[in-house]
N, C-alpha and C positions, 0 to 999 in steps of 0.2 A: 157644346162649347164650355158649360156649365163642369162638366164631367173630364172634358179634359184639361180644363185648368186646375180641380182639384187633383187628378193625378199626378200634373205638374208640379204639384205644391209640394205632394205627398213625398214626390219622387227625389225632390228638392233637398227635404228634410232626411228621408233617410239615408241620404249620401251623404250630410253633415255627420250627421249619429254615426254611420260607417268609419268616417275616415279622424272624427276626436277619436272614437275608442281605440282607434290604431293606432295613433298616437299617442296613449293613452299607455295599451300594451308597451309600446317602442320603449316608453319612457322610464316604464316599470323593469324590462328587459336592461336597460341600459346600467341603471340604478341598481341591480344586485350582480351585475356584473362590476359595476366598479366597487360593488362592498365585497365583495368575491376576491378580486384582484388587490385589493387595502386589507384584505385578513391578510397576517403574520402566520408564517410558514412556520413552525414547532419542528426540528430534527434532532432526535438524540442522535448523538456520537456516542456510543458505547467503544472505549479503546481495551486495546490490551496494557499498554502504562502509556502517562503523561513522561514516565522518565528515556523511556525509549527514543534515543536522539531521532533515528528515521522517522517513526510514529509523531516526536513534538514537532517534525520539520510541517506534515501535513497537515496537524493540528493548527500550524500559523499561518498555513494557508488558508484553509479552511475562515477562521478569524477574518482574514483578506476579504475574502466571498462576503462576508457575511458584513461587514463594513460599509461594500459597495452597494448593499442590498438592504439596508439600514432599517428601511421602512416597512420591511413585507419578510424579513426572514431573521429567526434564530436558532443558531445553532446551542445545544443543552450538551456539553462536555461532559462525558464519566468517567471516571478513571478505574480500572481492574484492578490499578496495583500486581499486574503480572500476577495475581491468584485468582484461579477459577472458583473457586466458593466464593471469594467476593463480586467479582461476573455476574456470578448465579445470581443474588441477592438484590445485585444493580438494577439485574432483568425482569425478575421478579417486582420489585416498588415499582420499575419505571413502567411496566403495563397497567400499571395502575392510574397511570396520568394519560391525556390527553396531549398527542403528539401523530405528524402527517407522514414522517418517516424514519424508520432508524436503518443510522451505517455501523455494521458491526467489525471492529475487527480483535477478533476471540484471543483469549489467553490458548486456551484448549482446543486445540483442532483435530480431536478425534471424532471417527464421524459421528460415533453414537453423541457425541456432548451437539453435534453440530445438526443432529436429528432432534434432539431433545430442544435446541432452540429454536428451529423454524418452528415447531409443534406448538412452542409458546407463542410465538408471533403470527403463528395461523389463527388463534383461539382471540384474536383481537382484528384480526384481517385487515394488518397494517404492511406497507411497502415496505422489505429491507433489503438494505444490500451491506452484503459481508466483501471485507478489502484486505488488500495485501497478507493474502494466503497462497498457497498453489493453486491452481484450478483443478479440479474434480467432482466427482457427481457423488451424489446420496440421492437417496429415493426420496428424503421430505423435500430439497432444493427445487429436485423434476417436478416434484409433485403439486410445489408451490407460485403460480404464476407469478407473483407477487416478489418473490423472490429471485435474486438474481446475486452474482460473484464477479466481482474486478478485482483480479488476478493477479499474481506477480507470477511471472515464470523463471523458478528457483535452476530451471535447468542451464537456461541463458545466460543468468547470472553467470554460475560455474563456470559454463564453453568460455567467458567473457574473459573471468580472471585465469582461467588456462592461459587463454592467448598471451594474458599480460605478460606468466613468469615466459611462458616460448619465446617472445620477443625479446624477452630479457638474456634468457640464454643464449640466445645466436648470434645477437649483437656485443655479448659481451663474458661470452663462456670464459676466458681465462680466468678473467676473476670470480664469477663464480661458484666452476668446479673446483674446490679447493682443494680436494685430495688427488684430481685429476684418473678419475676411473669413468668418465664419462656417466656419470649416474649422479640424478640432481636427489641429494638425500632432502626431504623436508619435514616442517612441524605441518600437521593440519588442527588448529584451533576450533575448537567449534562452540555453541551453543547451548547448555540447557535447557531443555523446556521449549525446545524450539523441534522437533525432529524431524517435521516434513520439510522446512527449507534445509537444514543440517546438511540430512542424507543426501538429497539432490545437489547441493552444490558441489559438496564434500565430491560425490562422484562422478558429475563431467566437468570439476576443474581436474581432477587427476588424469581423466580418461582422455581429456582435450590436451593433454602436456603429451599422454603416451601417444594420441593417434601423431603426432608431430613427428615422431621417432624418435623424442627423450627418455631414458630409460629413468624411473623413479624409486626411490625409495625410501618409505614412512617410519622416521627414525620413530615419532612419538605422534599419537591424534588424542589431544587432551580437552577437555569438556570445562568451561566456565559459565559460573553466572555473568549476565548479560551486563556486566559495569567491566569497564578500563580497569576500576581496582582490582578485581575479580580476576582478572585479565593479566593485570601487571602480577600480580601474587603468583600466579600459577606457572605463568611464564618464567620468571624469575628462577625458578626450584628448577625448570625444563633446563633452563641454559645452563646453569648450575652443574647440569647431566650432559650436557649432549657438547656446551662449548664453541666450538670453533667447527665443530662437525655440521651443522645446520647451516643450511645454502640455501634454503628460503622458507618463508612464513605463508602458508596460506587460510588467512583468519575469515570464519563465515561472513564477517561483518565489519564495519569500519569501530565502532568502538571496540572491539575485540582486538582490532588490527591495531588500535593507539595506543591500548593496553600492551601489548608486545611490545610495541617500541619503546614506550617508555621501558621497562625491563632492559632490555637492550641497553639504551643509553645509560641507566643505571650502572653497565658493565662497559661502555663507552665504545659502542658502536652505532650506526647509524648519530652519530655527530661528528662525525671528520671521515678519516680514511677508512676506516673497516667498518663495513657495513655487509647486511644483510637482509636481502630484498624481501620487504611484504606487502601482501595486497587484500582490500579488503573489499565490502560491498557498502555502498550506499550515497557514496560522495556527501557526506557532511562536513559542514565549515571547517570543523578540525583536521579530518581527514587531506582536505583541498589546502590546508596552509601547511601543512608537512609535507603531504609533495611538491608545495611549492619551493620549500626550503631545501627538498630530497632527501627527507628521511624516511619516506615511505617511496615505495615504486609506482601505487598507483591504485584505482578503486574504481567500480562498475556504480551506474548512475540509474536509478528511476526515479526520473524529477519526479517529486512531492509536489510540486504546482500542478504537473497536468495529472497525477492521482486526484488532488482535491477537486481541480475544475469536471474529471470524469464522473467524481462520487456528486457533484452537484446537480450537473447536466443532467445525468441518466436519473440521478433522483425526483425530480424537477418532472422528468417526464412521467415516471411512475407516479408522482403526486395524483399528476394532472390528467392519467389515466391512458396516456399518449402511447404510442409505440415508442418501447425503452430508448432506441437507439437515432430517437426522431432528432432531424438536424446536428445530429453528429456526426463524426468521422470516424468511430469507434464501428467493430465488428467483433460477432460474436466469433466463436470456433466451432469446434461440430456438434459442442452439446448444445447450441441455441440458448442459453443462459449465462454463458462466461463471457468474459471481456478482459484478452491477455494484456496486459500494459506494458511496454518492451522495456527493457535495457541497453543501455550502449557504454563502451567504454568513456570514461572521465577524460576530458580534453580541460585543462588550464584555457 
């Protein structure tokens, strides 16, 4: 009796002891889980420019995210200054600090400069994701789990603004074929420093006018720095040359494209009766209140908001070591590391 009361007793207590220490555990579990989820999320934004209208549009979004998230996330803005040595430099201090993720989008997109930065950002074994570029592979990208590409597809763009001028022609060819040879003569504007969207737009907005059965023909394809001044100056000398002979504008980009038209109206078309249709990529503010008014034809759109909410979401997961594409709606393509982000044409 003596003997099973003490085991009693015994048995008593070490079920106590059992179930504080679990509790005990629980409480310690719980507790760096909420110091876990109270640490502040560190992300560089390493940009190609702050002056980039497209690029400042996601930047403001971004600011948005980070707003709502006040407590637990900042984002570290850089600016490139559209020059790659200074990139380089950004890259260089900024692995020198303490941060959970960087979203890179490169001045430089050749693969060797875009080899040479995963290489850097392996050598630290931090999450990045590079944005609004073309999609494509390198061997550091594959090589990199860690690493990952949300996409713009420069090709969609183009098919995009093809469509635009085709519509415009069929609906409204008298006025303007203006020599009436059935052949749409145009400017193609483009870019500096930009050559992988350049080339691809520049060649399935042409291709997607000819598969139509419009016959075309490129009076002039002139190259500007990435400002409306830039844009307006260049244009200006173009029309200067070419006149009344050019029957449409197709500029890589929406500042590009505002750039023309001011030129234009400096020569007083596109503000009353004579006009001549151009169309750009990006749908920014300015872009959207000159079509409003109709002095532009019209512009191709990838919302800046669901860019930023993609680079947060999928960052967020790579943080937190998740599958990239956890609770999204986002899908890769066949490389298993890209993530195309679409286009659609600009609706008012």
């Amino acid at each position: 009796m003596k003997v099973l009361k003490k085991i009693i007793i015994f048995t008593t207590i070490l079920t106590l002891f059992i179930v504080t220490s679990l509790n005990i555990v629980k409480n310690n579990i719980y507790a760096n889980a909420q110091i876990k989820s109270e640490k502040t999320i560190k992300i560089v934004v390493l940009l190609s420019s702050f002056n980039d209208a497209y690029i400042s549009l996601i930047k403001d979004n971004l600011e948005r995210i980070q707003k709502e998230n006040a407590n637990n996330l900042e984002f570290i803005f850089l600016d490139g200054k559209n020059n790659t040595d200074i990139q380089n430099e950004l890259i260089t201090s900024t692995l020198s600090t303490d941060f959970d993720l960087l979203l890179a989008n490169l001045v430089n997109l050749d693969a060797n400069n875009i080899d040479s930065f995963i290489n850097k950002i392996k050598s630290k074994n931090i999450p990045v994701l590079l944005f609004n570029i073309v999609p494509f592979v390198t061997t550091s990208i594959k090589s990199y789990p860690k690493a990952l590409v949300i996409a713009t597809s420069a090709e969609q763009s183009g098919i995009l603004q093809g469509d635009l001028i085709v519509n415009a022609w069929k609906s409204n060819k008298a006025a303007m074929d203006k020599n009436k040879d059935n052949i749409l003569q145009y400017i193609m504007l483009t870019e500096k420093n930009n050559s992988t969207l350049t080339t691809a737009r520049t060649r399935y907005s042409i291709s997607t006018i000819n598969k139509s059965g419009i016959k075309t023909e490129e009076l002039s394809r002139i190259s500007s720095e990435g400002t409306k001044e830039a844009a307006q100056m260049i244009m200006e000398s173009t029309f200067l040359k070419y006149g009344d002979k050019i029957e449409a504008i197709i500029a890589n980009n929406d500042t590009l494209a505002i750039g023309a038209i001011n030129a234009l109206q400096k020569y007083g078309y596109n503000i009353g009766n004579k006009s001549i249709p151009v169309v750009g990529v990006d749908a920014i503010p300015e872009a959207r209140e000159l079509i409003k008014k109709g002095s532009m034809l019209g512009t191709v759109i990838q919302d800046p908001s669901e860019m930023a909410e993609a680079l947060y979401k999928v960052g967020m997961n790579l943080i937190y070591n998740r599958p990239p594409l956890s609770n999204t709606n986002y899908k890769f393509n066949e490389t298993d590391f890209v993530v195309e982000m679409p286009y659609r044409e600009y609706k008012e």
